[in-house]
MOPAC internal coordinates of N, CA, C and O (Angstrom, degrees):
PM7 1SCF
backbone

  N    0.0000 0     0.00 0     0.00 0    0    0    0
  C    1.4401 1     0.00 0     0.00 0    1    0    0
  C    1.5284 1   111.64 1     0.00 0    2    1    0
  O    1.2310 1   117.46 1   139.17 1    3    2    1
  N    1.3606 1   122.44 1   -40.83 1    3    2    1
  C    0.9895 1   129.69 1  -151.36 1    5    3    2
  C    1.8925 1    99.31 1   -76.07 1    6    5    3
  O    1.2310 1   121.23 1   140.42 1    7    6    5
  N    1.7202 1   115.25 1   -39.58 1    7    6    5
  C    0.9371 1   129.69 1   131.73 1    9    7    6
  C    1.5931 1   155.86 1    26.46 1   10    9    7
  O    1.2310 1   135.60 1    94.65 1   11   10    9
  N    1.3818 1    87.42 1   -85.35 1   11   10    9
  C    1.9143 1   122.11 1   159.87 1   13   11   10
  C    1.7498 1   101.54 1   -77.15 1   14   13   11
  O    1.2310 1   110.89 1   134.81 1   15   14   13
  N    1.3717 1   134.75 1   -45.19 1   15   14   13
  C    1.4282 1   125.58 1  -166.23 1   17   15   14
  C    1.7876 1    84.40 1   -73.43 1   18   17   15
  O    1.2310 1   113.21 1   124.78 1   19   18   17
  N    1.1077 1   130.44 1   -55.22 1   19   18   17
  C    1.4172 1   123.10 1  -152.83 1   21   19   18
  C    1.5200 1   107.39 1   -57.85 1   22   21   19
  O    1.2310 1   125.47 1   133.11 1   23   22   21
  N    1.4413 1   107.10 1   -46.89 1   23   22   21
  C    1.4386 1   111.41 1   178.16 1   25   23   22
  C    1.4816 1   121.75 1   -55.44 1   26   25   23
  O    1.2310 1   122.98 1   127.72 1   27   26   25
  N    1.4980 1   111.89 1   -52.28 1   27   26   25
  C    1.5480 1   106.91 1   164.38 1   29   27   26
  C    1.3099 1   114.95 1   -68.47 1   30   29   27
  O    1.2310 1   106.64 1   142.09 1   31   30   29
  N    1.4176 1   142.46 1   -37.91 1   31   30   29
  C    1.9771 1   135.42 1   167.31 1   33   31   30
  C    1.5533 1    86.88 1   -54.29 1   34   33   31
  O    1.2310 1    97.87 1   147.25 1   35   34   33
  N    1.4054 1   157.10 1   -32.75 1   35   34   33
  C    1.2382 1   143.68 1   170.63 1   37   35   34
  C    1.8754 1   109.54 1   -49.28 1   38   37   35
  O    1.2310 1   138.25 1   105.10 1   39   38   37
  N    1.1056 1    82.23 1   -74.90 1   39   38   37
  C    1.6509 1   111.59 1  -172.18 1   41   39   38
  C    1.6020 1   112.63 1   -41.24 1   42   41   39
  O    1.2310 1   124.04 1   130.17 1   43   42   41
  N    1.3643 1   109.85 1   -49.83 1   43   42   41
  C    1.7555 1   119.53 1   173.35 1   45   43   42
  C    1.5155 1   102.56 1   -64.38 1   46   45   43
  O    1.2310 1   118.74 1   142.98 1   47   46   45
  N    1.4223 1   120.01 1   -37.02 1   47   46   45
  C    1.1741 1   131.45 1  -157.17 1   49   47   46
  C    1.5377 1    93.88 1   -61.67 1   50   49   47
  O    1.2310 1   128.46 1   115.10 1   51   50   49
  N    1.3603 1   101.30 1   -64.90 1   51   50   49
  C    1.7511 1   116.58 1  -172.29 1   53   51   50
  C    1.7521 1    94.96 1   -51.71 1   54   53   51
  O    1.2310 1   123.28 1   125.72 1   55   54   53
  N    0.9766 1   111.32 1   -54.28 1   55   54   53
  C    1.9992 1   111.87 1  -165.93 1   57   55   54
  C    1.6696 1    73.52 1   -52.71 1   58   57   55
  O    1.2310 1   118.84 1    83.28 1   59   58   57
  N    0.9440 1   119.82 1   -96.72 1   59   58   57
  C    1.8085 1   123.52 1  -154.03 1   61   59   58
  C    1.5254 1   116.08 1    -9.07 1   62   61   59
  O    1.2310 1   129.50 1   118.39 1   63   62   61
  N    1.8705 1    99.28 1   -61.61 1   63   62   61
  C    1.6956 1   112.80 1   176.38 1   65   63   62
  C    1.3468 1   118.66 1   -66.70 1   66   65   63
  O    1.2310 1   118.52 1   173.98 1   67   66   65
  N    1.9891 1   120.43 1    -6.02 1   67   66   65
  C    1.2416 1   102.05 1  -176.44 1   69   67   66
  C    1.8501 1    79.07 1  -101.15 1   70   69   67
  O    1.2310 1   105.67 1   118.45 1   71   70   69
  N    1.1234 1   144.17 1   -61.55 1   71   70   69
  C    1.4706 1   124.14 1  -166.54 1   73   71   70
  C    1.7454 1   116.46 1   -42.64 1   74   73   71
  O    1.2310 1   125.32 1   142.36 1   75   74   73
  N    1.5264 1   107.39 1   -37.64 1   75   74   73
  C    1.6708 1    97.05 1   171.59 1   77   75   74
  C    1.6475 1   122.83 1   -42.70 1   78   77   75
  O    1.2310 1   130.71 1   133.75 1   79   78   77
  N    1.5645 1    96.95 1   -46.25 1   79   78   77
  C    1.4893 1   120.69 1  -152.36 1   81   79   78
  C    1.8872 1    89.90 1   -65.25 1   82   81   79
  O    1.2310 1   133.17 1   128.23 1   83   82   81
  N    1.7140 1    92.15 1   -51.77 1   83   82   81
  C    1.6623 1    87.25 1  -179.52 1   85   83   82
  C    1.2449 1   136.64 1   -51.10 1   86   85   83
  O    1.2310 1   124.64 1   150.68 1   87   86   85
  N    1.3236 1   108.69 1   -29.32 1   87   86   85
  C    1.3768 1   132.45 1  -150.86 1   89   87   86
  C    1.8862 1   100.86 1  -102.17 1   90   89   87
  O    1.2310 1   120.47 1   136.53 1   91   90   89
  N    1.5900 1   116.70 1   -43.47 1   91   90   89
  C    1.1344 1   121.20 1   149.85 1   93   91   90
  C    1.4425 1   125.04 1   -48.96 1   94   93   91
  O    1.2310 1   116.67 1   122.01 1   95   94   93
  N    1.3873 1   123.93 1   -57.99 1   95   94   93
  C    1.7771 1   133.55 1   149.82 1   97   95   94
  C    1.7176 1    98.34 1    -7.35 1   98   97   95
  O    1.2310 1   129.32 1    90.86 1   99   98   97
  N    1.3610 1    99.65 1   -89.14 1   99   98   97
  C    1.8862 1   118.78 1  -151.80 1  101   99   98
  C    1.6545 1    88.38 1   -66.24 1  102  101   99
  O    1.2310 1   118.02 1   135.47 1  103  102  101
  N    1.5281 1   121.38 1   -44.53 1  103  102  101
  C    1.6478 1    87.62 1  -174.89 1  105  103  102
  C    1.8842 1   115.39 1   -73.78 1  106  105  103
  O    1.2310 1   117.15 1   165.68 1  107  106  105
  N    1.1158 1   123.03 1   -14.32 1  107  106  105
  C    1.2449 1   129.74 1  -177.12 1  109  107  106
  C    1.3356 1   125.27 1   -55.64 1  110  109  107
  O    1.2310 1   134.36 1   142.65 1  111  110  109
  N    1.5566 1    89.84 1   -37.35 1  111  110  109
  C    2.1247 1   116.78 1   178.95 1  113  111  110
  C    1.1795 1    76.97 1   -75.63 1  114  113  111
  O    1.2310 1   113.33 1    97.99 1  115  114  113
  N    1.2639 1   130.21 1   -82.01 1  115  114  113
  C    1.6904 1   130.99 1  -163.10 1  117  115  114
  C    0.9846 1   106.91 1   -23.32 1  118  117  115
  O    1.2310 1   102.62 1   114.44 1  119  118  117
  N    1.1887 1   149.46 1   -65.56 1  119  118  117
  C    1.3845 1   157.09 1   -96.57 1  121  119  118
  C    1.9559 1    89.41 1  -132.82 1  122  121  119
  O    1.2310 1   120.63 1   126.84 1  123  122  121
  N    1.6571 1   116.40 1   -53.16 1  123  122  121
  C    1.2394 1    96.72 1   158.00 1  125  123  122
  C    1.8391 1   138.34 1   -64.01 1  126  125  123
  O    1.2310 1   133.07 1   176.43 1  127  126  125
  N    1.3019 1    92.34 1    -3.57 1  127  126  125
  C    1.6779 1    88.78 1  -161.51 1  129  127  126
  C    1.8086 1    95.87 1   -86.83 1  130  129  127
  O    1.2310 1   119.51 1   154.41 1  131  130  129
  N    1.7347 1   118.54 1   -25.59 1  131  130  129
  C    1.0741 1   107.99 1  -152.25 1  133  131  130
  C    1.8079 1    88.07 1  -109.98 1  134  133  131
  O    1.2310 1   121.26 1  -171.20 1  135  134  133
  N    1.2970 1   115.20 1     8.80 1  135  134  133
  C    1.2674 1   106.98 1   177.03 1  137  135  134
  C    1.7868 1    99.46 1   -94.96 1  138  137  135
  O    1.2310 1   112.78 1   136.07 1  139  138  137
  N    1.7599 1   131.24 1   -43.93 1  139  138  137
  C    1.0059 1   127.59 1   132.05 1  141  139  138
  C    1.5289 1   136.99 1     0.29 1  142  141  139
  O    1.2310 1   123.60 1   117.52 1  143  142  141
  N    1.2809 1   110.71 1   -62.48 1  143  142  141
  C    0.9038 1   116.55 1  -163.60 1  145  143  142
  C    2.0145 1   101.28 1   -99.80 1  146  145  143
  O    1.2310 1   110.98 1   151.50 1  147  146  145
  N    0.9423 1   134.57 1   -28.50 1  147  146  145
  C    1.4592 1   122.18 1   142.05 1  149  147  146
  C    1.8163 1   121.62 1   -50.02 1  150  149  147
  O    1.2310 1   127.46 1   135.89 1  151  150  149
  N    1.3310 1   103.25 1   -44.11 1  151  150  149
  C    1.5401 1    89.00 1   173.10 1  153  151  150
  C    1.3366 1   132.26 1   -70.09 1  154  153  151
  O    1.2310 1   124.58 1   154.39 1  155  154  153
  N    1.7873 1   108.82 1   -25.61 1  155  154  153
  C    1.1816 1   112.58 1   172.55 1  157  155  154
  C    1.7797 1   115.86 1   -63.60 1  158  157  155
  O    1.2310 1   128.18 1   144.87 1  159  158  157
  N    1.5570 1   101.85 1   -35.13 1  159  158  157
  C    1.9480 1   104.49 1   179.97 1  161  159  158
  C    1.6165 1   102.42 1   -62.17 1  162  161  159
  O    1.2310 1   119.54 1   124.21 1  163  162  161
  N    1.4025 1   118.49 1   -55.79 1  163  162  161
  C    1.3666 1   129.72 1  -173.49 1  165  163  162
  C    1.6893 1   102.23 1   -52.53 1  166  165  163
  O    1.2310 1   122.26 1   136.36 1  167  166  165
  N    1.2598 1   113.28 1   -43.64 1  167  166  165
  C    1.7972 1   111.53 1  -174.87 1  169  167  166
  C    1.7531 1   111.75 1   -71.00 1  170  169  167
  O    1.2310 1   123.37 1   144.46 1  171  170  169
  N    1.4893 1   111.15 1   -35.54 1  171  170  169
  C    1.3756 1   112.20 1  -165.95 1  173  171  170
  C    1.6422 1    94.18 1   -78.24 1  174  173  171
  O    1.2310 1   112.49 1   134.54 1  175  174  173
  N    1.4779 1   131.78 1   -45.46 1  175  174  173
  C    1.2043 1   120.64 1  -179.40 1  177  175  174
  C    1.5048 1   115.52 1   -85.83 1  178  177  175
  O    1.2310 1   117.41 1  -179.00 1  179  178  177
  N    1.1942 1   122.53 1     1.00 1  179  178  177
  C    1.5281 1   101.51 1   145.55 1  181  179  178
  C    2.1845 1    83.34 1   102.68 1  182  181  179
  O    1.2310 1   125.40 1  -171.86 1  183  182  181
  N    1.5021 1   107.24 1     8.14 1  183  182  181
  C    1.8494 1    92.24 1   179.45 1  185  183  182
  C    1.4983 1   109.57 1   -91.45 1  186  185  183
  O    1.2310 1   116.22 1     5.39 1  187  186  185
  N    1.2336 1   124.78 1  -174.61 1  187  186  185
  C    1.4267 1   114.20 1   128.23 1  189  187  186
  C    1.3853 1   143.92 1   -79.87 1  190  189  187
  O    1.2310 1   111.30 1   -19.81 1  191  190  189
  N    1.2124 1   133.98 1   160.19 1  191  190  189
  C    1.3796 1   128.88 1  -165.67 1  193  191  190
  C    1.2333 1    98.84 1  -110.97 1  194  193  191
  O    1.2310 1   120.75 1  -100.14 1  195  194  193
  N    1.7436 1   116.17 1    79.86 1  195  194  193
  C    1.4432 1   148.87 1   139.53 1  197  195  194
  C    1.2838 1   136.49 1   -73.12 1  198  197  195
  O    1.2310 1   109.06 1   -19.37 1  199  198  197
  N    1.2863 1   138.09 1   160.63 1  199  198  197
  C    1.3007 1   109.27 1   156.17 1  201  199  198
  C    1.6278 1   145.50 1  -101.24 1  202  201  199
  O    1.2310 1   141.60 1   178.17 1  203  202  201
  N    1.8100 1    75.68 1    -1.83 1  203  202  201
  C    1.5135 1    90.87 1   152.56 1  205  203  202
  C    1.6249 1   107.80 1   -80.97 1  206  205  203
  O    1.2310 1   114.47 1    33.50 1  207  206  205
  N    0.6810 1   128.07 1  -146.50 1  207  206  205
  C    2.0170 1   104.21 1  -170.87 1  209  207  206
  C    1.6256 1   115.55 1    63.73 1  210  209  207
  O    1.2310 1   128.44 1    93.96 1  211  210  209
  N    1.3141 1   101.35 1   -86.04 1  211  210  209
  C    1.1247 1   109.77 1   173.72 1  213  211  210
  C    1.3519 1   132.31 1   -53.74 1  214  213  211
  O    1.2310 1   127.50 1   125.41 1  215  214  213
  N    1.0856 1   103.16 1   -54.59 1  215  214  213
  C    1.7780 1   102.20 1   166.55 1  217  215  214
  C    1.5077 1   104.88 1   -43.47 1  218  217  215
  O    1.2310 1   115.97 1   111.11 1  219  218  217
  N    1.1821 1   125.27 1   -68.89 1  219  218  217
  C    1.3101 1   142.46 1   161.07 1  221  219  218
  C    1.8906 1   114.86 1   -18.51 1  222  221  219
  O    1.2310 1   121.14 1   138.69 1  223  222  221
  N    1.1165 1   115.43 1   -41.31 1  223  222  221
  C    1.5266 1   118.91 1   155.78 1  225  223  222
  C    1.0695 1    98.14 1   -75.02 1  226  225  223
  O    1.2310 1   109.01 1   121.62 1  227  226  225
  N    1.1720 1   138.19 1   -58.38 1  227  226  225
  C    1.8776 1   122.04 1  -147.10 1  229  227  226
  C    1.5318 1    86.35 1   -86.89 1  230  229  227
  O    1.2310 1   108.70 1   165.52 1  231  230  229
  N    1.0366 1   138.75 1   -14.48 1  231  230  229
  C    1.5304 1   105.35 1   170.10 1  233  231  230
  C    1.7042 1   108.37 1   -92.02 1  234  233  231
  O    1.2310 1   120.05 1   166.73 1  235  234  233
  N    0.8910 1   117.50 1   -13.27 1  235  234  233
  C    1.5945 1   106.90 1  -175.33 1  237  235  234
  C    1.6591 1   108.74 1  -100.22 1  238  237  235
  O    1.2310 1   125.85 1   167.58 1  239  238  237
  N    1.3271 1   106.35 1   -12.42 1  239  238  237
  C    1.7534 1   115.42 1   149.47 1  241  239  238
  C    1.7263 1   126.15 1   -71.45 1  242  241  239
  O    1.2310 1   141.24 1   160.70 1  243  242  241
  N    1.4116 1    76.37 1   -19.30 1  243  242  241
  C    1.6908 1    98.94 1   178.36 1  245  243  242
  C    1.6629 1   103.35 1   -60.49 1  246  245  243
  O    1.2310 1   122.97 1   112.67 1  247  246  245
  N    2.0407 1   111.91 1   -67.33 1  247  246  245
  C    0.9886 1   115.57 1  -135.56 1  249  247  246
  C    1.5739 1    89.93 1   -83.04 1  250  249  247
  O    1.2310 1   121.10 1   146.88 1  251  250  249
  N    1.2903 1   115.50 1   -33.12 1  251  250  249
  C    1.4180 1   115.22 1   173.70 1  253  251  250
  C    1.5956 1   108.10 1   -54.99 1  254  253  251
  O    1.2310 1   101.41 1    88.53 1  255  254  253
  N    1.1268 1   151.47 1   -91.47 1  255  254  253
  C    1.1782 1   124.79 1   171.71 1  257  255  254
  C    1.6065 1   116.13 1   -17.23 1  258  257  255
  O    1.2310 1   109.99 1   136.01 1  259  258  257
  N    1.0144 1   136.40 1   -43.99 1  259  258  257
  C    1.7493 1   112.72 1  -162.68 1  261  259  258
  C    1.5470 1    82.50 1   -93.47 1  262  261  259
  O    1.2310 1   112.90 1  -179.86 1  263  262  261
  N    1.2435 1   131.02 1     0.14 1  263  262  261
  C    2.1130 1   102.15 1   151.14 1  265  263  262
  C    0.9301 1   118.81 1   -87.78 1  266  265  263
  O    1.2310 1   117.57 1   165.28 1  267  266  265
  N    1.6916 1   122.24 1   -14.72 1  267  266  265
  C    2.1125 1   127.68 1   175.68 1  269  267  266
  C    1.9714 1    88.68 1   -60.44 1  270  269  267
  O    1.2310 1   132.69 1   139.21 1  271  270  269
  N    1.1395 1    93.10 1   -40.79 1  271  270  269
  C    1.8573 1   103.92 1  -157.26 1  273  271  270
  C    1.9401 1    99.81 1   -58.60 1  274  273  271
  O    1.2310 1   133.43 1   126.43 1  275  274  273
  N    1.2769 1    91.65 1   -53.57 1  275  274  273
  C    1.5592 1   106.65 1   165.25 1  277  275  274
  C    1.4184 1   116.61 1   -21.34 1  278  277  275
  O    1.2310 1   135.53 1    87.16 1  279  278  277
  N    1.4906 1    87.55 1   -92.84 1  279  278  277
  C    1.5082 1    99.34 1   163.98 1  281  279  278
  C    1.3697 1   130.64 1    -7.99 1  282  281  279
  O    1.2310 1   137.19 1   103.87 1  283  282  281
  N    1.4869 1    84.31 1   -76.13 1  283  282  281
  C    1.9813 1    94.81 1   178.16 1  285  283  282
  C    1.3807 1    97.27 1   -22.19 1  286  285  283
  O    1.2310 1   131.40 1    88.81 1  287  286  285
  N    1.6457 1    95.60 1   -91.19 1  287  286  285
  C    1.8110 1   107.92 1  -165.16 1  289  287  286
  C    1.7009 1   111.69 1   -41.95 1  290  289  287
  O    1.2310 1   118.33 1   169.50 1  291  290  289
  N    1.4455 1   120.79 1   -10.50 1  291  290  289
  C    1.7836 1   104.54 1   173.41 1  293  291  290
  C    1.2457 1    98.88 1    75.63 1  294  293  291
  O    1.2310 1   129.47 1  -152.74 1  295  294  293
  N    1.2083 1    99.35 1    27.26 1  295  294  293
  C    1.8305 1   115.05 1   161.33 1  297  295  294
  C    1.4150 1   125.77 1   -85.31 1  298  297  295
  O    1.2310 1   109.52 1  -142.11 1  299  298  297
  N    1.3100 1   137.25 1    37.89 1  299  298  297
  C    1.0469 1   146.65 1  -144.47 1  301  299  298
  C    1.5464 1   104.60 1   -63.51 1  302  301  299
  O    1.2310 1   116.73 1   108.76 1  303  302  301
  N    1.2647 1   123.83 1   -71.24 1  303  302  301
  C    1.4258 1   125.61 1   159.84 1  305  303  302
  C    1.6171 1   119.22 1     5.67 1  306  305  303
  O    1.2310 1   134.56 1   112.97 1  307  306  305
  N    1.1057 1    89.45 1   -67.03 1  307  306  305
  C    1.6289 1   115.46 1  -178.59 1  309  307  306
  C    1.3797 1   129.91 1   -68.29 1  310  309  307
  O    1.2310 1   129.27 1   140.13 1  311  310  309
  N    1.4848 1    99.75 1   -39.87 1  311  310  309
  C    1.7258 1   115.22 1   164.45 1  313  311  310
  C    1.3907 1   101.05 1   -61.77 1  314  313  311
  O    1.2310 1   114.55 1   131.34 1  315  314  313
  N    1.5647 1   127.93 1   -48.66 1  315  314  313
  C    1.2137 1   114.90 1  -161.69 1  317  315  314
  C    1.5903 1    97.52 1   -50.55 1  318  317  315
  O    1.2310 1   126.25 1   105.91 1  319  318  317
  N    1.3348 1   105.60 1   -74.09 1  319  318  317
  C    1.0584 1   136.20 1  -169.01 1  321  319  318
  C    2.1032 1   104.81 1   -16.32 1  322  321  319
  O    1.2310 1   130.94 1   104.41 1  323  322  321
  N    1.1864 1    96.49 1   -75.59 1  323  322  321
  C    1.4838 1   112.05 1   160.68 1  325  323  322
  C    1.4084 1   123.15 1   -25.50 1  326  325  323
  O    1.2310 1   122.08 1   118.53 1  327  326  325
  N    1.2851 1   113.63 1   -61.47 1  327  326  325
  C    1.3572 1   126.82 1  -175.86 1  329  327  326
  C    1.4796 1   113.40 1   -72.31 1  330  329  327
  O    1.2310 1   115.81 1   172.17 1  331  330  329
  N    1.4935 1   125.57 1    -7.83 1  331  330  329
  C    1.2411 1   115.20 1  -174.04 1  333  331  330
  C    1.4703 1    90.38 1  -110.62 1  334  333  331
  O    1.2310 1   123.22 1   167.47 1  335  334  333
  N    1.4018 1   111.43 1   -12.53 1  335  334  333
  C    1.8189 1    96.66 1   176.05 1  337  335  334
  C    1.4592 1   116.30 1   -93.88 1  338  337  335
  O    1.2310 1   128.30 1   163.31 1  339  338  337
  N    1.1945 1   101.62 1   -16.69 1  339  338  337
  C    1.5780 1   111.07 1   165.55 1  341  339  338
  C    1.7292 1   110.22 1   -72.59 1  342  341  339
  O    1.2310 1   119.52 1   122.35 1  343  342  341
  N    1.1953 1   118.52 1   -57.65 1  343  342  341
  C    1.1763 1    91.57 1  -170.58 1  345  343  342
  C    1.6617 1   110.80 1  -106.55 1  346  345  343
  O    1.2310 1   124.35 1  -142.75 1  347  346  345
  N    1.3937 1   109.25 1    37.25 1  347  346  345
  C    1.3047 1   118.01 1   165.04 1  349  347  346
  C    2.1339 1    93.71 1   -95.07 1  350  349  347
  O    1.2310 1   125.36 1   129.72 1  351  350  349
  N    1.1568 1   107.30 1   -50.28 1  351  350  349
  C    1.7445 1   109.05 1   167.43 1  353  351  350
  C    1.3332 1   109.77 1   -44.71 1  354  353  351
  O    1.2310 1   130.33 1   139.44 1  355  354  353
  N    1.1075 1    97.69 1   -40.56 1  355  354  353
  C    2.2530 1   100.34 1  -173.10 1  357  355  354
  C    1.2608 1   106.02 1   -59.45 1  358  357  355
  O    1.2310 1   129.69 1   103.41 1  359  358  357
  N    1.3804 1    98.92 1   -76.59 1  359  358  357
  C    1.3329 1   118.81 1   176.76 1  361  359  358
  C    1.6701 1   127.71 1   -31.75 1  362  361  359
  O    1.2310 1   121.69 1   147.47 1  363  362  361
  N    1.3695 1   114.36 1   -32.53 1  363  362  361
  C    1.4535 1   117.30 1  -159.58 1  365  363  362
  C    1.8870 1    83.92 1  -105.48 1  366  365  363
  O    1.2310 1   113.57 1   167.45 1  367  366  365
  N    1.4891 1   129.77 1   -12.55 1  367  366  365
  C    1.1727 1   140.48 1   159.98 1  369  367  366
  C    1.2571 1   110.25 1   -65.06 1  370  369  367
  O    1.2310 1   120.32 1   112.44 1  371  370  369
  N    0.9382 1   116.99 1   -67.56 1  371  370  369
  C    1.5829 1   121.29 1  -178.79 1  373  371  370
  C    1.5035 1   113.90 1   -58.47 1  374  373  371
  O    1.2310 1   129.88 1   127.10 1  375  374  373
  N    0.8987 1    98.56 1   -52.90 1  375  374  373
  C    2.3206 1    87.59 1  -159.79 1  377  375  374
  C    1.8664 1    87.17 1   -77.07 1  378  377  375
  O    1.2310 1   120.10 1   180.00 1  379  378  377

């Protein structure tokens, strides 16, 4: 008896270590593609690939979108406004 339990606590065992293994696999590619793919944004504009940096893009990608948003509404005032803090953020990112 004792036997039959070991073989199946074997058997689940193996199912368990082969879904980890898989699941470790697919996040691993993941994990290279998006680390890649930050270094490639950080390399073409000339930053480092920090996360201060980055924050630093996503907010000045930020402000540029809320002057497209501007826009919409025929908010011009406001777009300006937007657009010079966005790419006053870019800008002081970049060089």
């Amino acid at each position: 008896m004792n036997d039959f339990f070991a073989t199946i606590g074997q058997s689940l065992g193996h199912v368990i270590r082969f879904i980890v293994d898989a699941l470790s696999a697919g996040l691993q590619g993941l994990d290279d593609a998006a680390g890649s793919f930050i270094g490639g944004i950080a390399g073409a504009l000339g930053i480092p690939a920090n996360l201060l940096s980055l924050l630093m893009l996503a907010l000045g990608l930020w402000l540029l979108y809320k002057a497209v948003s501007a826009l919409r509404r025929r908010a011009v005032i406001a777009a300006l406004l937007w657009i010079v803090l966005g790419v006053s953020v870019l800008g002081w990112l970049i060089n």
